[in-house]
C-alpha positions in Angstrom: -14.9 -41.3 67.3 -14.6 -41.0 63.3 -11.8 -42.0 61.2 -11.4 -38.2 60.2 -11.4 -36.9 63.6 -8.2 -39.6 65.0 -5.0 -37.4 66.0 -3.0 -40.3 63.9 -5.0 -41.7 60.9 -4.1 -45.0 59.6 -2.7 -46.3 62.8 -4.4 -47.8 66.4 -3.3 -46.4 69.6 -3.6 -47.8 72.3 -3.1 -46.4 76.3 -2.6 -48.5 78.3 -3.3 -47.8 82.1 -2.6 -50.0 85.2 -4.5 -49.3 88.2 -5.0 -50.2 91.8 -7.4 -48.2 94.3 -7.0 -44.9 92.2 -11.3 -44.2 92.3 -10.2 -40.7 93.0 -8.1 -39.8 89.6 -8.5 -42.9 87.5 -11.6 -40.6 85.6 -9.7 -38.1 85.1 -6.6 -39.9 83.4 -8.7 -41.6 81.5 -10.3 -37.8 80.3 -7.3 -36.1 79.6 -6.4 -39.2 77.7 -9.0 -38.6 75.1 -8.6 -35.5 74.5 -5.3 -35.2 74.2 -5.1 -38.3 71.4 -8.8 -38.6 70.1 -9.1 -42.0 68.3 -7.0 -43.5 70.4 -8.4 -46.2 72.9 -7.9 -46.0 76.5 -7.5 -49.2 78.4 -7.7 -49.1 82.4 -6.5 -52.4 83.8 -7.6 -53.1 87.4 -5.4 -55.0 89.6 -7.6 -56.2 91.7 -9.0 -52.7 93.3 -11.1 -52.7 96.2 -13.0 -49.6 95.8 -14.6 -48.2 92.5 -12.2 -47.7 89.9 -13.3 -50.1 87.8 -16.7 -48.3 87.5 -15.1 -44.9 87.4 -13.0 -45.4 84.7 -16.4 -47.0 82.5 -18.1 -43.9 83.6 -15.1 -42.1 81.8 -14.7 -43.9 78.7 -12.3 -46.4 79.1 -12.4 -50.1 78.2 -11.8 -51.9 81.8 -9.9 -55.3 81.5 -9.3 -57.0 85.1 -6.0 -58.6 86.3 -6.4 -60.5 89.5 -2.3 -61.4 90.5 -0.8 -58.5 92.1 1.2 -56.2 90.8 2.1 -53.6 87.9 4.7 -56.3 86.3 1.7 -58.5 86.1 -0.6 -55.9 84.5 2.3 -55.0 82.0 2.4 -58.9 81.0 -1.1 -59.0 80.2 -1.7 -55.8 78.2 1.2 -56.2 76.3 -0.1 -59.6 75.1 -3.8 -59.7 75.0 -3.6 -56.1 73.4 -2.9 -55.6 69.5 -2.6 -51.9 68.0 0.0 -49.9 66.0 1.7 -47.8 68.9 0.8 -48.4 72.5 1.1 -45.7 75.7 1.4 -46.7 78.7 0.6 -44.5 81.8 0.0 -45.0 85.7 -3.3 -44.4 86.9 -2.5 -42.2 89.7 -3.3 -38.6 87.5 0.6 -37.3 88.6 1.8 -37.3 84.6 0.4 -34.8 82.5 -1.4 -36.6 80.2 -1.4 -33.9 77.1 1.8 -34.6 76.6 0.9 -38.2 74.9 -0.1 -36.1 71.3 3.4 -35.1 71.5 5.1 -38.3 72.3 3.0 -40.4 70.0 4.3 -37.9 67.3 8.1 -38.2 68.2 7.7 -42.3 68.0 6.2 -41.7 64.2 8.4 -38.6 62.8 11.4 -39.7 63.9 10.7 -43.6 63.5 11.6 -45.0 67.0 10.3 -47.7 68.9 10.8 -46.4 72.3 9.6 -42.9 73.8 10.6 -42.3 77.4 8.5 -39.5 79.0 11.2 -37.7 81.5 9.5 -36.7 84.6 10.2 -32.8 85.2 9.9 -32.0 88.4 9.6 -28.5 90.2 12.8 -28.3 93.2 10.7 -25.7 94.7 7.8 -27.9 95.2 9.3 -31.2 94.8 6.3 -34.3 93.4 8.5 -36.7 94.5 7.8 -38.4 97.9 11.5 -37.7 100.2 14.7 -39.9 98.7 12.8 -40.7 95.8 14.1 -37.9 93.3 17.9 -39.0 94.8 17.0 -43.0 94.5 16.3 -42.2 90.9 18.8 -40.2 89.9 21.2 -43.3 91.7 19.6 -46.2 89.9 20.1 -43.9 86.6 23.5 -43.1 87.1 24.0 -46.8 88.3 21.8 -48.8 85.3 23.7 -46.5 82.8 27.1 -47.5 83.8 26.3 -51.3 84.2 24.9 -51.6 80.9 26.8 -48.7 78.8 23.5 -46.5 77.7 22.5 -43.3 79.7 19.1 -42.8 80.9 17.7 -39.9 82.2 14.3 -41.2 83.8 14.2 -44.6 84.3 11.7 -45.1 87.2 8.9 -43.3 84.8 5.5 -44.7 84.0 4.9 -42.5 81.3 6.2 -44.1 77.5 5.5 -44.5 74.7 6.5 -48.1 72.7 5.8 -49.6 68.4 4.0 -52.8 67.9 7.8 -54.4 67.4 9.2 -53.2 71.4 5.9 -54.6 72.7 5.7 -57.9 71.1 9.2 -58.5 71.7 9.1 -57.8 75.3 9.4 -60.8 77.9 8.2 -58.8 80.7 8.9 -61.2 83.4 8.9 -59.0 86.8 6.2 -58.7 88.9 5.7 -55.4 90.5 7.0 -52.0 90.6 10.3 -53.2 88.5 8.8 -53.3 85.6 10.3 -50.0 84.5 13.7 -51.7 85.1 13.0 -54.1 82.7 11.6 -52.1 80.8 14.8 -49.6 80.5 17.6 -52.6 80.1 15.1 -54.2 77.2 15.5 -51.6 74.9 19.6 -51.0 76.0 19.9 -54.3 75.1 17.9 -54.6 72.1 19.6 -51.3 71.2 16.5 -49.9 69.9 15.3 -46.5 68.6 14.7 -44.2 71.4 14.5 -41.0 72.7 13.7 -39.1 75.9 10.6 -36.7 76.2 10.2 -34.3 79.0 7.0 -34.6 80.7 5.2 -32.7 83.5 4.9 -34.2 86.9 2.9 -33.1 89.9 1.7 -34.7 93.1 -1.2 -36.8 93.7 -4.4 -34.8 94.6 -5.7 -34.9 97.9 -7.6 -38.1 99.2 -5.3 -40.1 96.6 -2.5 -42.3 98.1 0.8 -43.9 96.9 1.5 -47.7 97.0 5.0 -47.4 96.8 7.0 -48.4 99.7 10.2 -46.9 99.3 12.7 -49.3 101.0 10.8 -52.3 99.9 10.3 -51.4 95.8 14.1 -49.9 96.3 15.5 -53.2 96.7 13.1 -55.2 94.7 14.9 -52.6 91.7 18.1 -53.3 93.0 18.2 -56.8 93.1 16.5 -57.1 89.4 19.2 -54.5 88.8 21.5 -57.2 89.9 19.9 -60.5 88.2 19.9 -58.4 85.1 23.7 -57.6 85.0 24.5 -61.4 85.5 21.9 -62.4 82.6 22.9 -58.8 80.4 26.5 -58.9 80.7 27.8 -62.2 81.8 31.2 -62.0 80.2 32.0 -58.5 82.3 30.6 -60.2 85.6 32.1 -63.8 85.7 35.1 -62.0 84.0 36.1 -59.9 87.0 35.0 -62.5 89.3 37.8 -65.2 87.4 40.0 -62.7 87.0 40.2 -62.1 90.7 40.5 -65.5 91.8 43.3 -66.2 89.3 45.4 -63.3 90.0 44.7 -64.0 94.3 45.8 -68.1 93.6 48.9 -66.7 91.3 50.0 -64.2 93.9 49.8 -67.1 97.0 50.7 -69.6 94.1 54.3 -68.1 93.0 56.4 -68.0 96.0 55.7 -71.7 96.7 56.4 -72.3 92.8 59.8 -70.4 93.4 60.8 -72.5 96.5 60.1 -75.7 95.1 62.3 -74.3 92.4 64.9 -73.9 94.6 64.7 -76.4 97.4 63.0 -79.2 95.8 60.7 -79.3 98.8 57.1 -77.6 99.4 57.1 -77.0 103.1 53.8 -74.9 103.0 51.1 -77.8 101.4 48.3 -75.3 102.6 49.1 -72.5 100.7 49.7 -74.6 97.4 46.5 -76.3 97.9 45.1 -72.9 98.2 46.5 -71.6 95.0 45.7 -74.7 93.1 41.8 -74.3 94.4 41.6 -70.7 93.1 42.7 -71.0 90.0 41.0 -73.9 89.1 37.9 -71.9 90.7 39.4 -69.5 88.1 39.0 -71.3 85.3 35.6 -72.8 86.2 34.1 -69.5 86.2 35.3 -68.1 83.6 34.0 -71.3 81.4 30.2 -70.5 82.9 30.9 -67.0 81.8 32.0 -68.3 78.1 28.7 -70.4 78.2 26.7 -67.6 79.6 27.9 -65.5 77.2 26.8 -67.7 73.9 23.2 -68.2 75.7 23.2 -64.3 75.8 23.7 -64.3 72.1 21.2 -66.7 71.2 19.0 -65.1 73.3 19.6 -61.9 72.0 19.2 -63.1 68.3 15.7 -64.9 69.2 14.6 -61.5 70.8 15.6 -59.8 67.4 14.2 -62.1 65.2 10.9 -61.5 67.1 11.4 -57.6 67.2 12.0 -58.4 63.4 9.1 -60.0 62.5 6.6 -57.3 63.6 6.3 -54.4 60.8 8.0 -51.5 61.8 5.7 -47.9 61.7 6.0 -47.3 57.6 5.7 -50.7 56.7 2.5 -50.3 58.8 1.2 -47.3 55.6 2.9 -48.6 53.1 5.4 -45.9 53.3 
């Protein structure tokens, strides 16, 4: 593909595609992929498959890199390092995203100078793509991830986005599996990074294709990370509650015997006061590890900056 012909000249795309078993739509992700960017190269990463993706997705044009520990967190980990290009796209394998729309996201990231593009799944209530409880899971881990860490998200299960050089390289990615959108989603809330949403076609898989999702199982892998993530993302809100509990539940046994000791002299109920005297030291002991927990969140935040920083941002990249 020539210089002249790229959708985006003067910057390398790469798409990036995780894939496990998917010999029957792998080919054409990987087509619809290249004709919808041309220039761009399309990288299928194979976790491990046991049936002929790998060779489908040659047969289609795509570079084929193998990852042999299971799991899309794992696949993420290693494109996003091994991989160096100006804008990357990352989509799943399993040919339910409609791939045309990545011209039009890839356009959004450079007009309007983000480094984030969400592709929001739109799905058909009619005919619904999602397998049963999944469309209500999402829209509860949306609802729930945007009121834990103060930024709305429409979509935040999707496969489909678009990231700049600076989201990627700055990117731990440390889950494993399925997660990895999680992650994903509270990394650039916390980053506070340029993004927006895109609204993205969905359908279901074609026949003879099948899902590796288990619903109960990836549901509460999501939650807990969920979980972890508000402890490491907003320490001084979590230990703060918990402290603040305890204190006010060791003041309120903690007073009366205060009051009659006041009185009498005498501190007939040693239970209770030893009680009290527990929870607020408790108190105070967590809401020190939420003070300390805090000021590691900073650091870490400011190292995770400094590397965002020292990646050229998109018009640096043309000397714009």
């Amino acid at each position: 593909m020539t210089a002249e012909k790229a959708a985006f000249p003067g910057y390398t795309i790469a798409a990036i595609v995780p894939a496990y078993n998917e010999e029957v739509t792998i080919a054409q992700v990987v087509t619809d992929l290249r004709e919808a960017v041309p220039g761009m190269r399309v990288y299928v990463f194979d976790n491990a498959s046991s049936d002929e993706t790998s060779a489908r997705a040659l047969q289609a044009g795509a570079i084929v890199r193998h990852v042999k520990r299971p799991g899309k967190g794992n696949v993420v980990r290693e494109a996003f390092a091994d991989i160096d290009a100006d804008i990357y796209l990352m989509i799943d394998g399993d040919d339910t995203y409609d791939a045309s729309c990545a011209r039009g996201m890839i356009a959004r990231l450079i007009d309007h100078r983000l480094d984030h593009v969400l592709g929001c799944r739109v799905d058909n209530p009619n005919a619904s793509a999602y397998r049963p409880g999944h469309a209500q899971g999402n829209r509860a881990f949306n609802a729930l991830v945007s009121r834990l860490f103060g930024d709305s998200v429409t979509d935040m299960l999707s496969g489909y986005r678009v990231f700049s050089r600076r989201f990627v390289k700055s990117f731990p990615a440390l889950s494993r599996a399925f997660e990895i959108e999680t992650e994903l989603t509270v990394h650039s809330m916390g980053l506070r990074v340029r993004q927006e949403e895109y609204p993205v076609g969905f359908k279901d898989r074609p026949a003879g294709s099948e899902s590796k999702l288990n619903t109960y199982r990836d549901g509460i892998a999501i939650l807990s990370l969920i979980s972890r993530l508000f402890i490491l993302e907003r320490p001084a809100l979590f230990y703060g509650v918990i402290g603040g509990f305890l204190g006010v539940l060791g003041l309120l046994l903690g007073i009366p015997v205060v009051v009659e000791y006041a009185y009498t002299g005498l501190v007939p109920r040693f239970p209770t006061a030893i009680l009290a005297a527990s929870l607020v030291t408790l108190a105070v002991i967590v809401g020190t590890l939420g003070t300390i927990m805090a000021g590691q969140l900073r650091a870490r935040r400011e190292a995770t900056r400094i590397a965002y920083l020292a990646q050229p941002s998109l018009p640096e990249m043309l000397g714009v």
